[in-house]
VEXSELUM-327288 format. One record per residue (C-alpha): residue in three letters; x negated, y negated, z. Coordinates in steps of 0.001 Angstrom, whole numbers, padded with zeros to 6 digits, always signed. Layout:
N
ALAXYZ;...
This chain:
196
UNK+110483+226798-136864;UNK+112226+229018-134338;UNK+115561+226990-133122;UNK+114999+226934-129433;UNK+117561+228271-127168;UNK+117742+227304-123454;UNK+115469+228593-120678;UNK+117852+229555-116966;UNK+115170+229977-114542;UNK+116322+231577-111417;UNK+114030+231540-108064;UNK+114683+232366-104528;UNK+112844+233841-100919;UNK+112716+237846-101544;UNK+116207+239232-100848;UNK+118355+236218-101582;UNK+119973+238328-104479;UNK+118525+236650-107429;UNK+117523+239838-109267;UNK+121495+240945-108320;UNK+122770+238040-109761;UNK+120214+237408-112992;UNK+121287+241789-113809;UNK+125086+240276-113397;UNK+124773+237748-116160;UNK+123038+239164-118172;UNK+125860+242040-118667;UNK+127636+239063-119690;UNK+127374+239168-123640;UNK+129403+236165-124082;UNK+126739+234566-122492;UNK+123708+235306-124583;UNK+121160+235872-122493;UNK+118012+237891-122836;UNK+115717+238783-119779;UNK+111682+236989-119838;UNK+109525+239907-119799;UNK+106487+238644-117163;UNK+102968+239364-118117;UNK+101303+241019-114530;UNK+097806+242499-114067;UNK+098958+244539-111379;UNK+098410+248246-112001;UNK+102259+249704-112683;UNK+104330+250958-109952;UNK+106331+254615-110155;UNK+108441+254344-112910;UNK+107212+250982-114404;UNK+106683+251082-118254;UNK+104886+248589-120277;UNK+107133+246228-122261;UNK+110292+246995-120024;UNK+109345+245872-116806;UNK+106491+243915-117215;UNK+103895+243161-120187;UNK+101071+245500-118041;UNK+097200+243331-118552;UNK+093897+243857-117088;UNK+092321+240902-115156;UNK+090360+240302-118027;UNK+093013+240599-120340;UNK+094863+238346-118832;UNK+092110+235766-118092;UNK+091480+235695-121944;UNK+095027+235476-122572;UNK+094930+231947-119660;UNK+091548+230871-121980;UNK+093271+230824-125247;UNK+096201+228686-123787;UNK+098853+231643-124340;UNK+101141+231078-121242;UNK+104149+228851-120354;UNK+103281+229558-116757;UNK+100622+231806-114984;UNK+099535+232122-111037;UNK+096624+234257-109262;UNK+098945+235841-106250;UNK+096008+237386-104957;UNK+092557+237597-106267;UNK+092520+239377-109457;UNK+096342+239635-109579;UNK+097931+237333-112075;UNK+101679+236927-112924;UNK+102876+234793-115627;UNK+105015+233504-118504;UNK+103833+234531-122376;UNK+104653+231720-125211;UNK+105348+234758-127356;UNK+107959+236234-125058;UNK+110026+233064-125055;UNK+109492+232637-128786;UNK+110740+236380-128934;UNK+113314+235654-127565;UNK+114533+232457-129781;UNK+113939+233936-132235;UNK+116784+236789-131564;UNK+118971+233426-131247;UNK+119348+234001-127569;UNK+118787+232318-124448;UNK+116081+232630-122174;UNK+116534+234040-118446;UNK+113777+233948-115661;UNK+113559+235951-112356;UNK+110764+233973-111245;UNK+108851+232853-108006;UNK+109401+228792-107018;UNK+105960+227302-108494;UNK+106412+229207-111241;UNK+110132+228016-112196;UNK+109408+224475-111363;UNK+106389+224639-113914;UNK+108778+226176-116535;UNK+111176+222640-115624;UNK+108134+220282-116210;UNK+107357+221946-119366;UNK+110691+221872-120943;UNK+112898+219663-118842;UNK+115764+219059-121160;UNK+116224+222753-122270;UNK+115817+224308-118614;UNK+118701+224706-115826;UNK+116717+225917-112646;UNK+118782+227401-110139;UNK+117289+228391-106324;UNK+119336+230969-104782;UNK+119925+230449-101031;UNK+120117+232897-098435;UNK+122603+231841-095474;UNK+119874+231760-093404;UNK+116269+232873-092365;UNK+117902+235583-090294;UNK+120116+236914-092733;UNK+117205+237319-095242;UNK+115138+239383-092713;UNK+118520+241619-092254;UNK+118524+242256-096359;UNK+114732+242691-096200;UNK+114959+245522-093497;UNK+117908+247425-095038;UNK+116347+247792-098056;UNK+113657+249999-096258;UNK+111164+249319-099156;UNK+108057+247610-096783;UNK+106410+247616-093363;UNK+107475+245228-090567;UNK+104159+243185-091669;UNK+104997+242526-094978;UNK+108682+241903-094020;UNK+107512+239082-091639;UNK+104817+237874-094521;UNK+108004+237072-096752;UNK+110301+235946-094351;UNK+107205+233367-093461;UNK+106802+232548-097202;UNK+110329+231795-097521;UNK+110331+229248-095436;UNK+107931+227089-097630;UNK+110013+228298-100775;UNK+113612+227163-099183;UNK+111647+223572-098507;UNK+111738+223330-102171;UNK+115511+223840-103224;UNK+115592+220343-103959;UNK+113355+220268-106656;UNK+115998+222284-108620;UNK+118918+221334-110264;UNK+121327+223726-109085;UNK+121786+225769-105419;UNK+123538+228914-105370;UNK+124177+230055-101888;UNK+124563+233824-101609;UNK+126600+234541-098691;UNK+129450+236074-100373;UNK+127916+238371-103713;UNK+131289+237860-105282;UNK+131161+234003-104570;UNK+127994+233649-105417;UNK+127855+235318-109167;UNK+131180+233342-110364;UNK+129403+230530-109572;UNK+126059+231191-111177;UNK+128314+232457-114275;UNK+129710+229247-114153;UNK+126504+227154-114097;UNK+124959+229338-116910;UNK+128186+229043-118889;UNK+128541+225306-118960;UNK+124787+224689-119715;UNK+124249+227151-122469;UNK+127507+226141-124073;UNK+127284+222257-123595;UNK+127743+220721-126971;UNK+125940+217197-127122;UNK+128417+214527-128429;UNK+125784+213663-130852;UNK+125467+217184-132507;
C-alpha cells in the first residue's frame, strides 16, 4: 500500500497567477511537491510533449479510460475534448513519497476535495478584480478579444465559488501573494497530527 501524501489543489479565473504561483512552490524542495500531470484529448499545442505537459489521449482513449473507472476527476470542455485527473498519476506520485500539486479548473478541484477531503488543501486564487484580470489577459497577447471576453465571462461564475475552498489567495501583489501560498502549503503538508 502506497502511503498517501497530500493533494494542494490550486484553481483560479485564467490569469489570476495560479500557474505563477503553483511553478513558485514547486522550486521549493523543502516542500515536496510534485506537479499532477492532466490527462487531455486535445491534439498537442507547439512544443507540447506527451508525459511533460499533459498525458496526450484520443476521445476514445480517454472515454475507455472514464469506462474502466481510471480517473480522480474528468470533464468534457467541449464536445470531444476531455480533461482530467489519472488514479495512476496521483499514485505515481505517492509513491515517489511526495505530495501532490494541481493546476486545475474550479469543478475539477472541488471534485478532487469531495473525494479526499481530509488529505486535500484547495486554494482559489483571486484576482483583485474582474478588470484587473482582463488587463493580465490582454498583455499576455496569447488570444482574440472574443476569447478574452469568453474567460473574463467564465470567471465570473468561477470567483462565485471561492467559498467552497478552504483557502483564498488574493494576487494583487506576486510577492505577497506566493509567501502566502508558501505558507499555506507549508503548514498543511507539514502538520503533524497529535495522535501520530
Amino acid at each position: 500500500m502506497t502511503k498517501k501524501g497530500k493533494l494542494i489543489v490550486f484553481s483560479a479565473p485564467s490569469g489570476s497567477g495560479k500557474t505563477t504561483i503553483v511553478r513558485h512552490l514547486l522550486k521549493q524542495k523543502e516542500l515536496n511537491l510534485e506537479f499532477s500531470i492532466s490527462a487531455t484529448s486535445r491534439e498537442k499545442r507547439g512544443t507540447e510533449i506527451d508525459g511533460k505537459d499533459y498525458y496526450f489521449l484520443s476521445a476514445k482513449e480517454f472515454k475507455n479510460k472514464i469506462k474502466n473507472d481510471e480517473f480522480l476527476e474528468w470533464e468534457e470542455v467541449y464536445r470531444d475534448n476531455f480533461y482530467g485527473t489519472l488514479k495512476t498519476e496521483v499514485e505515481r506520485i505517492w509513491k515517489l513519497g511526495k505530495h501532490v500539486v494541481f493546476d486545475i479548473d474550479v469543478s475539477g478541484g472541488l471534485r478532487i476535495k469531495r473525494k479526499f477531503p481530509e488529505e486535500t488543501l484547495s486554494i482559489f486564487v483571486k484576482p483583485p478584480s474582474i478588470d484587473e484580470l482582463k488587463i493580465r489577459l490582454k498583455k499576455r497577447q496569447t488570444e482574440s478579444d472574443d476569447k478574452i471576453n469568453m474567460r473574463v465571462a467564465k470567471a465570473s461564475a468561477e470567483l462565485a465559488t471561492s467559498p467552497l475552498f478552504d483557502k483564498i489567495v488574493i494576487n494583487e501583489d506576486l510577492e505577497t501573494a506566493l509567501k502566502e501560498a508558501y505558507t499555506l502549503v507549508d503548514d498543511f503538508v507539514n502538520f503533524k497530527k497529535k495522535d501520530q
